[in-house]
N, C-alpha and C positions, 0 to 999 in steps of 0.2 A: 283709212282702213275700209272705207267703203268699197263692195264686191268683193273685199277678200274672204275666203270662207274660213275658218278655224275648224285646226283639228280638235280630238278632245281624246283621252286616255278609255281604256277600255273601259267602259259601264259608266260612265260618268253621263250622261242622257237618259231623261228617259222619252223615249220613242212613242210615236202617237199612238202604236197599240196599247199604250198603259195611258198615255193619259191625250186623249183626243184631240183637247185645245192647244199640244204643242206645237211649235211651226217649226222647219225646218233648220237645221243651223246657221245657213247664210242668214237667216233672219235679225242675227244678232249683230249684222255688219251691213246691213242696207240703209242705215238713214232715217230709219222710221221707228218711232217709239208708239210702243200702246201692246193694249191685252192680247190681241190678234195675233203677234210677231212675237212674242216669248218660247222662251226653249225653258226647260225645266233641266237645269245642273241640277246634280244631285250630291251628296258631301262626297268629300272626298276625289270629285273631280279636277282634273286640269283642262282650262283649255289653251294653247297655244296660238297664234294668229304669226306666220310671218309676215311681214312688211316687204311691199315691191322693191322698196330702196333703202338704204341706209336712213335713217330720219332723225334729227331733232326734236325730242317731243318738249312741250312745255306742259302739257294736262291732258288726261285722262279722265273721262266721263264712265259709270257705267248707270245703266236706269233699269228698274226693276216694275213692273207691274200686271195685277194679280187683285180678285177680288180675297178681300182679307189677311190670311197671314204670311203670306209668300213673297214678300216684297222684302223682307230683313236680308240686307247686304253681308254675308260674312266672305273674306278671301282675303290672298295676299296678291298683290303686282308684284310680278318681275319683272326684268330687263336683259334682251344677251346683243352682245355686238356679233355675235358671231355663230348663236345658234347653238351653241355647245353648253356655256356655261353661265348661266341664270343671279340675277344677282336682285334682290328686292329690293324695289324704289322709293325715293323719302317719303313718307307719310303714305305708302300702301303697301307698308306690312299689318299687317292683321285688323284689315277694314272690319267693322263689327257696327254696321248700322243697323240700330230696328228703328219703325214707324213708330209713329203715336200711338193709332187705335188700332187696335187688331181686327176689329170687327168694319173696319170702312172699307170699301174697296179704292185702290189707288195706287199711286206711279211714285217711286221714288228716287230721286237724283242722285248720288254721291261723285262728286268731284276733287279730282285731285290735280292744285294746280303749280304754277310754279314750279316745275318739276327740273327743268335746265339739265335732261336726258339729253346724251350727242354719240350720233354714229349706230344707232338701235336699227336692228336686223328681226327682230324678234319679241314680241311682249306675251307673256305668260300670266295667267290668273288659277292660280292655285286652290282650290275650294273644302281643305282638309277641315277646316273649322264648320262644326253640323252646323245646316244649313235647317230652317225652321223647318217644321216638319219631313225631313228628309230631301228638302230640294226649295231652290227659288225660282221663280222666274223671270230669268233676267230677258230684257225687252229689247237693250241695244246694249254694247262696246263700243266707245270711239277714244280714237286718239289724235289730237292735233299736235302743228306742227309743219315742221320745212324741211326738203332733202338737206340731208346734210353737205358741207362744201366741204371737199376733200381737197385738200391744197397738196401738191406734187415737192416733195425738193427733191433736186436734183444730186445725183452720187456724185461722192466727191471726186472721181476722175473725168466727169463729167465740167463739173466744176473750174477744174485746173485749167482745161484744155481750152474754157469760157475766160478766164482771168490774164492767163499766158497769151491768147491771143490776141486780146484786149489791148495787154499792154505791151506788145509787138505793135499792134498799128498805132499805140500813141508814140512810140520810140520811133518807128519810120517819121510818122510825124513832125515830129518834134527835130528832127535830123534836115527833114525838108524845108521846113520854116526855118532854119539855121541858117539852111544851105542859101534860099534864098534870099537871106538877110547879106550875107556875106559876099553875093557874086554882084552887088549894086556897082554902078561905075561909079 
């Protein structure tokens, strides 16, 4: 997902004029984790990402980091083939991670793996569960994983025209070999 930028639903950001240390949104799909690079969602956001290509995903990372309390993970993952219709993935529906201290500052990881997602066009992260004081700030999204291999078959008149032929030149065949078995002197 890196350099894709995600979109997000209306008001779900909030913008550097409210809170300074946010970074931009690609920030969330560059690669880089730390305080610097966080966006602040805020509840009730969505944000979308599509994918250049159809993909395979196996896990799903997202990291959070923030001094103090801003780091508790709440959302749900979805998943669409298609873009249209969303469907939530095993073990990230209603992620609900908190941190230990509330008072340390630090980064937190939440991984979800094993996931055996195939032909994904789309992932979606949901943020209607209140997010610690009205917003977290999440540091990075990634998603691994391999294009997906779209294997072709072929229509069945396609098919016939492949078999029929087939078995025309083993019948010619088989006719020739006959023929010159039987013209020996």
């Amino acid at each position: 997902m890196q350099g894709i930028a995600p979109t997000f639903n209306d008001g779900s950001l909030f913008g550097a004029s409210v809170h300074p240390t946010s970074g931009p949104i690609s920030s969330v799909t560059n690669g880089d984790v730390g305080f610097r690079d966080s966006i602040h969602i805020a509840t009730g956001g969505i944000m979308t990402i599509a994918l250049a290509e159809r993909t395979d995903i196996d896990q799903i990372n997202s990291y959070t980091s923030w001094r103090f309390d801003r780091i508790d993970q709440r959302y749900t993952v979805l998943s669409s083939t298609n873009g249209v219709t969303y469907t939530p993935i095993p073990d990230g529906t209603n992620v609900n991670q908190d941190h230990a201290d509330p008072d340390v500052d630090g980064e937190q990881l939440v991984e979800l793996t094993s996931l055996g997602l195939t032909g994904v066009t789309h992932l979606r992260w949901d943020f209607s569960v209140p997010q610690p004081a009205g917003f977290a700030a999440y540091s990075e999204f990634a998603a691994f994983g391999s294009p997906s291999i779209v294997s072709t078959v072929p229509e069945p008149s396609t098919l016939c025209v492949l078999v029929f032929g087939s078995l025309g030149v083993w019948v010619r065949r088989q006719r020739s070999l006959m023929k010159s078995h039987t013209e020996l002197p």
